[in-house]
VMD Tcl script that draws the C-alpha trace (Angstrom):
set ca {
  {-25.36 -59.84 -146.03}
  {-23.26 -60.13 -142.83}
  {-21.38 -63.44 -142.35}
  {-22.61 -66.68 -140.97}
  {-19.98 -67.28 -138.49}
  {-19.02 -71.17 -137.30}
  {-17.02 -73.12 -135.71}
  {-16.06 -77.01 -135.80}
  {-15.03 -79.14 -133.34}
  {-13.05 -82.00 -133.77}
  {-10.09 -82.68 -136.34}
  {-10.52 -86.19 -137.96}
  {-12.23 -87.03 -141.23}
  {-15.45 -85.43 -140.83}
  {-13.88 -81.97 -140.08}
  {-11.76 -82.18 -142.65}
  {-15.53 -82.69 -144.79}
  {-17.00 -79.99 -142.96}
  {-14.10 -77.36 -143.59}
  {-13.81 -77.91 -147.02}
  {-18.13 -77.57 -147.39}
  {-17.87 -74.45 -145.29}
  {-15.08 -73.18 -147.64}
  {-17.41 -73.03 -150.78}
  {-20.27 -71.33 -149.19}
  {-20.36 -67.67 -149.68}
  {-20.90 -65.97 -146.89}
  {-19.39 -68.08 -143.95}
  {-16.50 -67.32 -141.56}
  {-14.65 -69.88 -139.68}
  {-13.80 -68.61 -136.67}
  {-12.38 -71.64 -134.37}
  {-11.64 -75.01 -134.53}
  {-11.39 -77.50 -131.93}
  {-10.07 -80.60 -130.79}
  {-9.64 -83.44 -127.99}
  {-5.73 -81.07 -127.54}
  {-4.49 -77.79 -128.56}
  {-1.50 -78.98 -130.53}
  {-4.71 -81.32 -132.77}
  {-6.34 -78.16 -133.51}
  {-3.21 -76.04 -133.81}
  {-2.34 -79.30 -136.51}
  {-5.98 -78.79 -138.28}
  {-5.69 -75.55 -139.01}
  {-2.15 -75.50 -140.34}
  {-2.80 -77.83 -142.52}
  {-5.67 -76.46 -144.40}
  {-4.22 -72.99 -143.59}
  {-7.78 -71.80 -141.59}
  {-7.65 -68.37 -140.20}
  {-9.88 -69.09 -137.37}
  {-8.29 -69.76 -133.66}
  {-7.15 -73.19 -132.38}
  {-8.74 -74.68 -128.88}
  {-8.06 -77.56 -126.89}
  {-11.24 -77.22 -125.13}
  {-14.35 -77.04 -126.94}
  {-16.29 -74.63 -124.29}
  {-13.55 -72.28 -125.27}
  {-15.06 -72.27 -128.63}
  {-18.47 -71.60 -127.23}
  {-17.54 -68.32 -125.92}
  {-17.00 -67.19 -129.37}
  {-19.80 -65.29 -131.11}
  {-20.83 -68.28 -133.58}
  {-24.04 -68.79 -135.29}
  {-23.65 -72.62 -135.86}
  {-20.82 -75.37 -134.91}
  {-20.11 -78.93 -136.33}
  {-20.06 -81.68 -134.22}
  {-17.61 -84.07 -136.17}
  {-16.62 -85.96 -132.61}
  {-17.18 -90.17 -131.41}
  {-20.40 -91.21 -131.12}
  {-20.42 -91.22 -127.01}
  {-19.61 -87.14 -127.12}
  {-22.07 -86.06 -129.53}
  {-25.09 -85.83 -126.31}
  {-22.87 -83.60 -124.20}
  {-21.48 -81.37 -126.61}
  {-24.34 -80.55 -128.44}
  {-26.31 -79.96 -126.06}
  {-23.96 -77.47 -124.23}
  {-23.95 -76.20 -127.90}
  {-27.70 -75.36 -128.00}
  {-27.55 -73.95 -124.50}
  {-24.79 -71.46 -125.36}
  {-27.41 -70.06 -127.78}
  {-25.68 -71.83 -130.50}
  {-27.08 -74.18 -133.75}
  {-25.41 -77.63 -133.91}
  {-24.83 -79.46 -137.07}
  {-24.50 -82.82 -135.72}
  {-22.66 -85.48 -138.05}
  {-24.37 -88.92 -138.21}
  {-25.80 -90.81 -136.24}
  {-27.57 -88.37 -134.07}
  {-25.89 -90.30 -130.67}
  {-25.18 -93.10 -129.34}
  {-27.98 -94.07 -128.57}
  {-31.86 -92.88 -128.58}
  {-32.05 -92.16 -125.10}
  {-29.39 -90.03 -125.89}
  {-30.66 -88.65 -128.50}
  {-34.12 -88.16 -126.47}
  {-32.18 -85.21 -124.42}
  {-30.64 -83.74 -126.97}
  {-33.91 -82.80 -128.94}
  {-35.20 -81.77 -125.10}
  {-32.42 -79.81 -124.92}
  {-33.25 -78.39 -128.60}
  {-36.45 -77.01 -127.73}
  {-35.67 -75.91 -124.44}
  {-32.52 -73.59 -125.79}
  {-34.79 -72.28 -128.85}
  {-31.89 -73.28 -130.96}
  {-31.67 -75.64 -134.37}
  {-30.32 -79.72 -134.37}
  {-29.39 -79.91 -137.80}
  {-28.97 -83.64 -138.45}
  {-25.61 -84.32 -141.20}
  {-26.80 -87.20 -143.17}
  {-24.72 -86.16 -146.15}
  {-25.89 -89.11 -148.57}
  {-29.44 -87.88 -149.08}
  {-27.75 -84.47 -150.26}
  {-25.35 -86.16 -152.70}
  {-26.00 -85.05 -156.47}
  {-26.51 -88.54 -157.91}
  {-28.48 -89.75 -154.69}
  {-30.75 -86.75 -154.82}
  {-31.57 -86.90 -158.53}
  {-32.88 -90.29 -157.41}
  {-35.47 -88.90 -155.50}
  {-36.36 -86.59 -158.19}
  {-37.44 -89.66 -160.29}
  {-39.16 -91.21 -158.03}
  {-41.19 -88.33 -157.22}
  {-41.96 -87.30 -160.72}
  {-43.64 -91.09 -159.99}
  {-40.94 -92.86 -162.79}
  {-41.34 -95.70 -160.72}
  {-44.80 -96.12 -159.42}
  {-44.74 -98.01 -156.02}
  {-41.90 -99.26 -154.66}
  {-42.41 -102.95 -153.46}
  {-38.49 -103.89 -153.24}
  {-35.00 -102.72 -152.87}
  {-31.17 -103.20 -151.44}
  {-29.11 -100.53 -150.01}
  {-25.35 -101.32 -149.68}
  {-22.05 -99.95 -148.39}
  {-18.98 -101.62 -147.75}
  {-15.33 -100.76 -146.81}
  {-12.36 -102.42 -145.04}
  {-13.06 -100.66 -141.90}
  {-12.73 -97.46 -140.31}
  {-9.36 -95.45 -139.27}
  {-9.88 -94.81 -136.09}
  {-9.92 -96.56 -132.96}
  {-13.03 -95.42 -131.12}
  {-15.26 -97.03 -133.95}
  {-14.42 -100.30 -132.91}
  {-15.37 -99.99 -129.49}
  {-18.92 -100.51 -128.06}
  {-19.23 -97.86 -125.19}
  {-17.34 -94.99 -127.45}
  {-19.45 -95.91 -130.74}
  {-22.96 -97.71 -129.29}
  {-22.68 -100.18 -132.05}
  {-20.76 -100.85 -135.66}
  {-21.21 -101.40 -138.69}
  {-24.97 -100.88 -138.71}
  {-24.58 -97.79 -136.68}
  {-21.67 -96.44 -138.77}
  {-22.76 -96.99 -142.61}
  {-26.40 -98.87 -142.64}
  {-27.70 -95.56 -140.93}
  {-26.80 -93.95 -144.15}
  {-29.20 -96.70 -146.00}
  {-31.55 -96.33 -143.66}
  {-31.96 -92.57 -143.83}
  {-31.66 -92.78 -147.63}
  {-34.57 -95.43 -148.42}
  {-36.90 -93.53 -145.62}
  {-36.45 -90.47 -147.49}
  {-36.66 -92.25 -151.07}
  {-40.36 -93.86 -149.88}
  {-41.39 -91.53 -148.15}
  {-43.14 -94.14 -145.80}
  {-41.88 -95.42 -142.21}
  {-40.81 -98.45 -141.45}
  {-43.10 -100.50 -139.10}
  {-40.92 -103.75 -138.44}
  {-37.24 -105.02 -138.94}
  {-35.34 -108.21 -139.37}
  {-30.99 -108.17 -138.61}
  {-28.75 -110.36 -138.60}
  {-24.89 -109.07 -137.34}
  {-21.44 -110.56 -137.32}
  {-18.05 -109.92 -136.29}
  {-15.56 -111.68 -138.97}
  {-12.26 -109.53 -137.82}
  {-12.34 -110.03 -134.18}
  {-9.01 -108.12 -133.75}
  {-7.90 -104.79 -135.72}
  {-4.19 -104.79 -135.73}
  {-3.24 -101.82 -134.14}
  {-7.01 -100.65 -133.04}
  {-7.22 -104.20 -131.07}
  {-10.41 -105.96 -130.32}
  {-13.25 -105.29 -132.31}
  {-15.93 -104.87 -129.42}
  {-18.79 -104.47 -132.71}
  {-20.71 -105.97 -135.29}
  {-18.40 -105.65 -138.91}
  {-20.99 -107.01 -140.96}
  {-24.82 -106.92 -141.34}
  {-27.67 -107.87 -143.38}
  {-30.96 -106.54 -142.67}
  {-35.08 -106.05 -143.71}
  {-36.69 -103.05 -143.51}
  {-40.70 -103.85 -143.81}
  {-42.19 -100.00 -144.64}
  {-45.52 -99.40 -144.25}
  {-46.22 -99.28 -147.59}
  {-45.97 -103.16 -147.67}
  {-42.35 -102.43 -149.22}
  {-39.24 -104.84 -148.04}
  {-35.73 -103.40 -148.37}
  {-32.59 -105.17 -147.78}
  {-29.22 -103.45 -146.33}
  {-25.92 -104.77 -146.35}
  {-23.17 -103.74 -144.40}
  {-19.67 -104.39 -144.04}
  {-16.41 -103.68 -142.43}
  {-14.13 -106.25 -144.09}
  {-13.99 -105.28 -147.74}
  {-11.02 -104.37 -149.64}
  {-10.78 -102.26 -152.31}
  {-12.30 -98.96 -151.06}
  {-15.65 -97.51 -150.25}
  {-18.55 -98.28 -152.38}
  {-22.09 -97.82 -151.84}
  {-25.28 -98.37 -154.20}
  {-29.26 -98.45 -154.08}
  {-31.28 -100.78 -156.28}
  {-35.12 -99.65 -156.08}
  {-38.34 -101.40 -157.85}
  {-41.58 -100.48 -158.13}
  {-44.51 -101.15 -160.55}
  {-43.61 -98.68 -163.43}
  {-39.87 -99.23 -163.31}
  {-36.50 -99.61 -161.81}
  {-33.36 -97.68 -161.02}
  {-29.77 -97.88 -159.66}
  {-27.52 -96.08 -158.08}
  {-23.58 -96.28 -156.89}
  {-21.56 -93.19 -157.02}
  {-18.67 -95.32 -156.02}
  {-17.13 -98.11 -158.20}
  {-18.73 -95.99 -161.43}
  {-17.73 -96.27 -164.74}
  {-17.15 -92.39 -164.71}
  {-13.72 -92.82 -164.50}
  {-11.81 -95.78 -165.13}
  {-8.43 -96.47 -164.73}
  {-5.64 -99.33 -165.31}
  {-2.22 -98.53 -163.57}
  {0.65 -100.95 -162.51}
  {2.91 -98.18 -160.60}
  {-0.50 -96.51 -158.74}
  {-1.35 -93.26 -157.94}
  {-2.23 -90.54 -155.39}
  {-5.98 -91.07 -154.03}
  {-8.89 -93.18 -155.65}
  {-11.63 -93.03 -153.16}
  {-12.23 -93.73 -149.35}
  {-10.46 -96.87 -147.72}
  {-8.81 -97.87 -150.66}
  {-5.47 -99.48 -149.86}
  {-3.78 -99.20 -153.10}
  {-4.51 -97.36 -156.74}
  {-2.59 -100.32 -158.75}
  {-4.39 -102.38 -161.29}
  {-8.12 -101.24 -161.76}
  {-9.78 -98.06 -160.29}
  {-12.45 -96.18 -160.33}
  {-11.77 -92.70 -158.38}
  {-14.36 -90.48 -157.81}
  {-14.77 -86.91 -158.92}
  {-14.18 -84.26 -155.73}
  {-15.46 -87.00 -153.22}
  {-16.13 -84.79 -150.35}
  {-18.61 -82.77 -153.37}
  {-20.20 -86.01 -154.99}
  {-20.53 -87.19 -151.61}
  {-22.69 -84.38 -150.43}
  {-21.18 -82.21 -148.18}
  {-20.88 -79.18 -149.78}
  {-24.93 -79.57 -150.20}
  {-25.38 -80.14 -146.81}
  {-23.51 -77.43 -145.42}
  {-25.00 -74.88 -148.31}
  {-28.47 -76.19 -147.11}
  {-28.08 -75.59 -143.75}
  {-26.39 -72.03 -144.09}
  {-29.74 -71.22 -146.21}
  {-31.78 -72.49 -143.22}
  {-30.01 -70.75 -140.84}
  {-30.49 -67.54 -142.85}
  {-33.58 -67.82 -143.89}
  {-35.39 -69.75 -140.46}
  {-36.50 -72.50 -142.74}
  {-36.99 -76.34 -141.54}
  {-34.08 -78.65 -142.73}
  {-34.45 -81.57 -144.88}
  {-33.00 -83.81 -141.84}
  {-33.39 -82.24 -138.49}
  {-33.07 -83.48 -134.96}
  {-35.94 -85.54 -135.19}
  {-35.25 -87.36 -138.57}
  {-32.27 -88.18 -137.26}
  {-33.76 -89.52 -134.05}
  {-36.16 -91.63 -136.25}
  {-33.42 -93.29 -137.86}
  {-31.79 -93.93 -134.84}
  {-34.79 -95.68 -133.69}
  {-35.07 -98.14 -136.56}
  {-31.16 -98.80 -136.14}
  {-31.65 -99.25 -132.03}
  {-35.13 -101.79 -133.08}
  {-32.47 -103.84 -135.31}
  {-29.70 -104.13 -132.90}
  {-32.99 -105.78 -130.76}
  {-33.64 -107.84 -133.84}
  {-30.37 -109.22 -134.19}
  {-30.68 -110.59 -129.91}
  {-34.05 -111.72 -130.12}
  {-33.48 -113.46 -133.94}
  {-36.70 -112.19 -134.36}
  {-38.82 -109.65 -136.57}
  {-39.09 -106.59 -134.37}
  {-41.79 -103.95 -134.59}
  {-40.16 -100.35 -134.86}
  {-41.79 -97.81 -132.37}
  {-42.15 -94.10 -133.41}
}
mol new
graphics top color blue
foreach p $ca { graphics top sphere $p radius 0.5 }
foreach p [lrange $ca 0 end-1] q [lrange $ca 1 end] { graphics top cylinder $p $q radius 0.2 }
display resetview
């Protein structure tokens, strides 16, 4: 079987997810990298020693002969690139959300069927192990109908400066981690969601050395799915003690939860600390709870393997361009919700 070849562009902490995916899967060749300069990409590679070559400009890349190339950039590039992606005769996995915006996001699944090429949409949650064994059960109807639920993820905030401001990122907390939720409890119902109630807040208004938090750091929304189903989300920005996320479903047969974060998997107690624990944590003293090969348990390497296979075998991805365009919707009708202070319907 010849070799999938790809590329990535960008060098920040999706990148660093995508290379290490790419890595497992038999089969693939890496065969640039890019970033916003060439010393960044010269950086990247060095440091996880790839042999591929280094570009400061990503249309450098494109001139490469690559089958597929990760988008792992801010949210206000993803339109632009991908599409000149697609139009270089080249798939684009696209890391979440889809763009800034849906308007956005309207031209680049134009620009997707116009080029004959693939949007595959990185939503890496609904390929995590524990998250997809969830929708296992349900299906094998454990549950029976789902009437009620709560998605949640939480962190102290992101690492980079972009996130925090509203023309580079179109939003923030909602648009950064709830679109995870959102994507997850579509999936898990299998039912779209007709109308939304959000409320947002900003309780950091200024990020040290990032400066002025232009976004929303914490949210609490409603989905109301078709089904007659309500599920809340909560989001936030400003909570110590490292990433953790966590579904709590109900239906008429049953129940189930979920949080492959702050699990009982591992447990430790440590008053000097250690390396790593998990995402955004700020220290490992006291208690812990690290997680197993994050960027696997997390669902990368699933995600990447998934959309190799597609690739290979012309098959339809479990979140293409237009699921993730759907999810953007629901976000964009609950950024609406959160101005009017109103219940808004969500148009498909």
């Amino acid at each position: 079987m010849e070799k999938v070849k790809v590329g990535i562009i960008g060098s920040g902490f999706s990148a660093k997810d995508h290379f290490y995916a790419y890595s497992l899967v038999p089969n693939v060749e890496i065969v640039g990298i890019a970033a916003s300069s060439l010393e960044k990409a010269k950086s990247f590679i060095k440091k996880f020693n790839i042999p591929g070559k280094p570009f400061g400009d990503y249309k450098d890349l494109l001139k490469l002969e690559c089958d597929a190339i990760s988008v792992c950039l801010p949210n206000h590039l993803h339109r632009d690139v991908t599409i000149d992606i697609l139009n270089s005769g080249t798939h684009a996995l696209v890391e979440k959300p889809l763009a800034k915006n849906i308007n956005e996001g309207e031209d680049m699944l134009d620009a997707e069927k116009s080029s004959n090429r693939k949007i595959f949409y990185c939503e890496n949650t609904m390929y995590a192990p524990s998250f997809s064994r969830v929708k296992e059960i349900i299906d094998e109807d454990a549950l029976g109908t789902i009437y009620m639920g709560r998605g949640k993820e939480q962190h102290s905030g992101p690492h980079s400066e972009w996130f925090y401001k509203k023309a580079k990122a179109g939003g923030g907390v909602l648009i950064d981690l709830g679109i995870h939720d959102i994507a997850c409890l579509v999936w898990y119902l299998n039912c779209d969601v007709s109308e939304v109630f959000c409320q947002t807040k900003t309780l950091i208004s200024q990020r040290e050395k990032f400066g002025k938090c232009e976004v929303e750091d914490n949210v609490v929304g409603i989905l109301y799915f078709e089904n007659d189903a309500q599920v809340v989300i909560e989001e936030s920005w400003t909570a110590p003690g490292g990433y953790d996320m966590k579904f709590e479903l109900f239906g008429t047969k049953g129940q189930i939860k979920v949080a492959p974060t702050y699990s009982n998997l591992i447990s430790v107690y440590s008053e000097k600390g250690y390396g790593y624990a998990v995402e955004k944590a700020s220290t490992t003293k006291g208690w812990t709870f690290p997680v197993p090969e994050e960027s696997w348990s997390f669902g990368y390497q699933q995600e990447i393997s998934h959309f190799i296979d597609c690739i290979n075998q012309n098959k339809k991805p479990l979140t293409d361009g237009k699921y993730g365009q759907k999810i953007l919707q629901i976000v964009d009708s609950m950024y609406k919700s959160s101005e009017t202070k109103r219940v808004e319907e969500v148009t498909q």
